[in-house]
N, C-alpha and C positions, 0 to 999 in steps of 0.2 A: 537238179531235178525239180525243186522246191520253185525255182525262177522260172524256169520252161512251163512248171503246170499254171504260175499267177500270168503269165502271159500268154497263155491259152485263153484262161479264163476272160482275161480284158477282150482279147476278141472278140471270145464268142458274144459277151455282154455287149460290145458295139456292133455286133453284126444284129445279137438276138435286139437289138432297140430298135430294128428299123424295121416294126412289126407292120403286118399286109392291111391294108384296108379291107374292109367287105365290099365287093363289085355284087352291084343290086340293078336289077331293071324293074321299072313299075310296068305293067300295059296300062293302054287307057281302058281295056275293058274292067282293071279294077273299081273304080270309081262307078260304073255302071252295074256290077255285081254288088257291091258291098258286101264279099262272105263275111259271115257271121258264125256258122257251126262248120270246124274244122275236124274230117277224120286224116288221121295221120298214119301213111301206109307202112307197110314193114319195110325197114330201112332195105335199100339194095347196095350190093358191094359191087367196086369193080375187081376185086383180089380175093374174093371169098377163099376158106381154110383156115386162120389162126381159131386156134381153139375157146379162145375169149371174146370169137365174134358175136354171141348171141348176146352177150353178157354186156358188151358194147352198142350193142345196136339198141338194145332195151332203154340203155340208159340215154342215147339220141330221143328215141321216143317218148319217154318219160318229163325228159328235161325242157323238149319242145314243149309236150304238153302243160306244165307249169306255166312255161314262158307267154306262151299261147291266152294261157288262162289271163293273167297279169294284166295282157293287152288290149282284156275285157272280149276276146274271143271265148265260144263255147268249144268245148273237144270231146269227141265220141269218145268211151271209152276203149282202151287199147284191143283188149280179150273180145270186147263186142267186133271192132274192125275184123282182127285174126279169126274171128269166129266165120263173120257171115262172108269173109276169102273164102275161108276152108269149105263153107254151104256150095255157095258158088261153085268151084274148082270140083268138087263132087259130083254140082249137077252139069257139068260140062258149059259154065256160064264163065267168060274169062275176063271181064269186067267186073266195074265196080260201081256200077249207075242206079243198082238198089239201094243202095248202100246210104241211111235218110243223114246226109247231108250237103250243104252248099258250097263247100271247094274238100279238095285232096291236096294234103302235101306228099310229096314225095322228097325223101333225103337217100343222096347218093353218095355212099362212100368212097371217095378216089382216091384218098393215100391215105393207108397208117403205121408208119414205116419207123421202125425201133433199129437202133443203132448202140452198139456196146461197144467200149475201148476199155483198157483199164482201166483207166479214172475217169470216162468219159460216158455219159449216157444221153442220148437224147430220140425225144419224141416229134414226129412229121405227123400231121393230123390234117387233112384238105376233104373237105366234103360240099355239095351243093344242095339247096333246098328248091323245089320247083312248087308253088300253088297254081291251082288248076280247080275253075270252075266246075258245076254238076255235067256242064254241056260242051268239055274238053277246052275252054278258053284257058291259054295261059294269062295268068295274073299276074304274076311276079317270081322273079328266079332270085337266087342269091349264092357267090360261093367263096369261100374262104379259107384260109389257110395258115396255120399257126404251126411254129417247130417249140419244143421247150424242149432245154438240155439243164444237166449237173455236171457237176464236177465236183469230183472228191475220191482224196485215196482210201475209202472206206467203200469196197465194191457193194457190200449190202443193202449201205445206205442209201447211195445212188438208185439202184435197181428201185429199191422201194419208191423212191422219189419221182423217177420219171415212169415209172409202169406200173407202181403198186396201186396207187389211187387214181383211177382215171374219174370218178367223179365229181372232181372240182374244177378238174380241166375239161371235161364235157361242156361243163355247166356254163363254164365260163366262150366258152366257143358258140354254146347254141343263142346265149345272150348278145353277142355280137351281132350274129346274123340276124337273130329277131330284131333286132334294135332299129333294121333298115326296112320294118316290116311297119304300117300303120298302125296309126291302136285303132284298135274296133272299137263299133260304136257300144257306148255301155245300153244294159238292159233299160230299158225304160220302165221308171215304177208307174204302177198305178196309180189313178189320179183319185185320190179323196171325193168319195161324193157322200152327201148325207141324205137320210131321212129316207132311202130307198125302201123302207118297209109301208111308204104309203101307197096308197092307190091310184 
């Protein structure tokens, strides 16, 4: 049994090293926008129902936002976006073109696929980012896809392992994807001028 599970494992470790690239497209219309203040929409699924979708989605949102920040990008805040949706969808407006910023991300979740065996646990995670101008130009897509598994005859600790904490592995996937992303330009300081109190 003991032989069977270390030769599982060599596997899966030579299968799991032969991790995915990020497939990123630029348009040239980025370069011609330059976005600067990024709102970031509520995540979309393509599988909505697991009960820890919001909980997940939050934390896409969240972790982009960081990333975002880093890249010397500005990001609306989250409750502000979900707010002036929910204004919106109230007053029968289905857009987002009030909305005061210069591009939209959109993240779309296309797999997040948990897998249990007895000693076997693993995670499938594939999602895509779309930026998108104030005036519907795409700017840049990006989509990617990561599995993480365990192994171990200690079913608890497995479980924990691949499904307990998904905030490290978030973090680290939304890092990926950003990483194909430009850095923004940084804020510009103000320039030092003196003696403006004369006349």
């Amino acid at each position: 049994m003991i032989k069977k599970l270390i030769s599982i494992a060599i596997l899966l470790v030579l299968a799991g090293g032969c991790g995915n690239s990020v497939k990123n497209t630029m348009s040239p219309g980025y370069n011609q926008s330059k976005p600067a203040t990024v709102a970031i929409m509520p995540v979309i699924w393509n599988n909505p129902g697991e009960k820890e979708d919001d909980e997940i989605a939050f934390l896409f949102r969240k972790m982009t936002s960081n990333a975002l920040l880093q890249k010397n990008y500005r990001t609306l805040a989250l409750d502000a976006v979900d707010s002036k949706l929910k204004e919106n969808r109230a007053s029968g407006v289905n857009d987002s073109t009030d909305i005061s910023a210069d591009s939209f991300l959109y993240i779309r979740i296309k797999e997040w696929d948990k897998d249990r065996l007895s000693a076997y646990a693993s995670l499938i995670m594939k999602a895509s980012f779309e930026l998108y101008s104030a005036n519907g130009t795409r700017l840049w897509t990006a989509e990617y896809s990561t599995k993480e598994f365990d192994l171990s005859l200690d079913k608890k600790t497995i479980e924990y392992g691949v499904f307990g904490a998904y905030e490290p592995r978030v973090e680290r996937f939304v890092e990926a994807v950003l990483s194909t992303l430009p850095q923004g330009e940084a804020p510009k300081k103000a320039e030092k001028t003196f003696f403006q109190w004369l006349p």
